[in-house]
Phi, psi and omega in degrees: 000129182270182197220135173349167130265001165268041169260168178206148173284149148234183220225114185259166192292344175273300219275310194058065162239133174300147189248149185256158204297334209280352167287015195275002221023301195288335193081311200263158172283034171288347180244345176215170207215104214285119183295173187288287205308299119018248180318329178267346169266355166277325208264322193307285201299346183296313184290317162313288205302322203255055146094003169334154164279170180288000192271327170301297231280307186302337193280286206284011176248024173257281176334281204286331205266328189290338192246318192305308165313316191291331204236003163094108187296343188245010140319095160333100187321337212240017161278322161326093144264189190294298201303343150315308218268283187324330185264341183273335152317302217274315186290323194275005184265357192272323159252330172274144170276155180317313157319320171266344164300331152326300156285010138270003181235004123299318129342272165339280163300348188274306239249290174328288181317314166291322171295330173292302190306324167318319180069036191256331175201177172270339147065041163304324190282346188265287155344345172239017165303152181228133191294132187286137168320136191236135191274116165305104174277169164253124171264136196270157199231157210283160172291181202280299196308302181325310191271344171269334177253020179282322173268336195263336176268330229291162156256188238254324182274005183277317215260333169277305179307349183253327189296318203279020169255308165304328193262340160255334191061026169313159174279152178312301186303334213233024174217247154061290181267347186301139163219168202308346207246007169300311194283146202255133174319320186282024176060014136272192172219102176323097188253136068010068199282204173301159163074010203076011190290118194267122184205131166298093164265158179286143181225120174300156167310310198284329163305309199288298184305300199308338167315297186269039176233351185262307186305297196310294190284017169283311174123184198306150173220168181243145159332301198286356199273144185295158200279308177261118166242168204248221207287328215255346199117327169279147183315130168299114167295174193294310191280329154340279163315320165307338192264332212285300170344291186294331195275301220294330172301344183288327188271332174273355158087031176285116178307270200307165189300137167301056202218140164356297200286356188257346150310297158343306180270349155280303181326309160348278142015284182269317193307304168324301178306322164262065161094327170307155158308174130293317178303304180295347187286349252231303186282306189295291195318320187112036183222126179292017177231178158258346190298318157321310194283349193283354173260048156241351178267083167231098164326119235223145171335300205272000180274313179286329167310283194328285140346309190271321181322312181283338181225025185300135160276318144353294186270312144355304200253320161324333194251008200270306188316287191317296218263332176336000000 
């Protein structure tokens, strides 16, 4: 019998093989019930189509194909309720950290939300997880001294690679992804964020030379060859940097951790701390809210003295007084 193309499998109660809905009589899904396993090879291929990155796409067939298991591919998505979900939370809490249970009940609920819009199911149990409190950590980010002797061991691509971190807070995934014809005549870089989202970062002189003086001495290059490479020639991958990163904090005896994010959050940092908005902090890093931007921001005792010295209104209209 051929079938509609707006039917979608469901999962009937004898066989638990998907079945298409338009075998229903009634037309509602009150006699077959669209299965997890199912709903989750729909919503993985919904999110390709409509352009997911593959990390997104891996994040989210990690969550779901990870729930599809614990509870059974042929379990009826609308069987699920939140406290089923909730207790299998409590159990991922045994390994996971707060941060990442989070991003499993935005999965989630990402996954719910779509089988409602879908009309594949009401997926209540999923929709109604409330994202758990996550304890704000601060990561302190490095000192002036930290970063000078940081610089002072590198060899010339640890050193074209520590500047363009410092100097944009680019993401791991988004430095990574760089290639030689990213860098712009115009002294900006050409970034490839989340969602595939294409955003223009500012790149300082003194970064932009450790660049082209480290791609020089590689010999001929192309626009398309990737920016950073590892031994062989090949794009350095995420963990490839992450390691480079970490040895050179290792040779430089830097207490704090040696890692991408926490250049990021000293870019943050400084950046304010010498004169940025938020708003451009905001564009450059790559995030559409500011409530984002605001955990990339910790201000230090003496960066706020420093800071109300320069804008006391107080002393302003004192010193406005004074010269009248």
């Amino acid at each position: 019998m051929a079938t509609s193309p707006d039917s979608f499998p469901v999962c009937s109660p004898d066989s638990g093989r998907p079945t298409p809905a338009s075998l229903d009589p009634s037309g509602s899904l009150d006699a077959f019930a669209v299965s997890l396993g199912a709903a989750v090879d729909l919503f993985i291929a919904a999110k390709a189509a409509e352009g997911a990155s593959p990390r997104t796409l891996e994040w989210y067939r990690m969550i779901t194909r990870r729930a599809a298991r614990r509870f059974g591919s042929d379990r009826p998505v609308d069987r699920l309720s939140a406290a089923d979900l909730r207790v299998w939370l409590l159990e991922l809490r045994e390994t996971l950290d707060p941060e990442s249970i989070a991003g499993y009940v935005r999965g989630l609920k990402a996954f719910g939300n779509w089988c409602n819009a879908e009309e594949l199911a009401t997926a209540a149990g999923f929709r109604a997880l409330r994202r758990p409190h996550v304890p704000h950590k601060l990561i302190a980010p490095f000192s002036t001294g930290e970063l000078e002797r940081l610089l002072a061991l590198a060899d010339p691509r640890e050193r074209a690679l520590t500047l363009l971190l410092l100097d944009t807070g680019l993401r791991l995934a988004e430095v990574a992804g760089l290639r030689v014809g990213d860098l712009r005549p115009d002294g900006t870089i050409r970034v490839l964020g989340k969602g595939s989202k294409e955003r223009i970062v500012p790149l300082g002189s003194t970064a932009r030379r450790a660049l082209i003086r480290y791609v020089a001495g590689r010999g001929p290059v192309g626009p398309a060859d990737p920016l950073f490479v590892g031994r062989y020639g090949r794009a350095l991958s995420r963990r490839g940097i992450q390691y480079a990163i970490a040895r050179l904090g290792r040779r430089a005896g830097v207490g704090t951790r040696s890692s991408p994010h926490t250049f990021r959050h000293t870019f943050a940092r400084g950046y304010l701390v010498n004169g940025g908005d938020v708003f451009s902090l905001q564009q450059i890093l790559g995030h559409s809210t500011l409530d984002m931007v605001r955990r990339y921001i910790s201000i230090t005792e003496a960066d706020l003295v420093a800071r109300h010295r320069m804008a006391s209104p107080a002393d302003r209209l004192g010193r406005r007084v004074t010269t009248a």
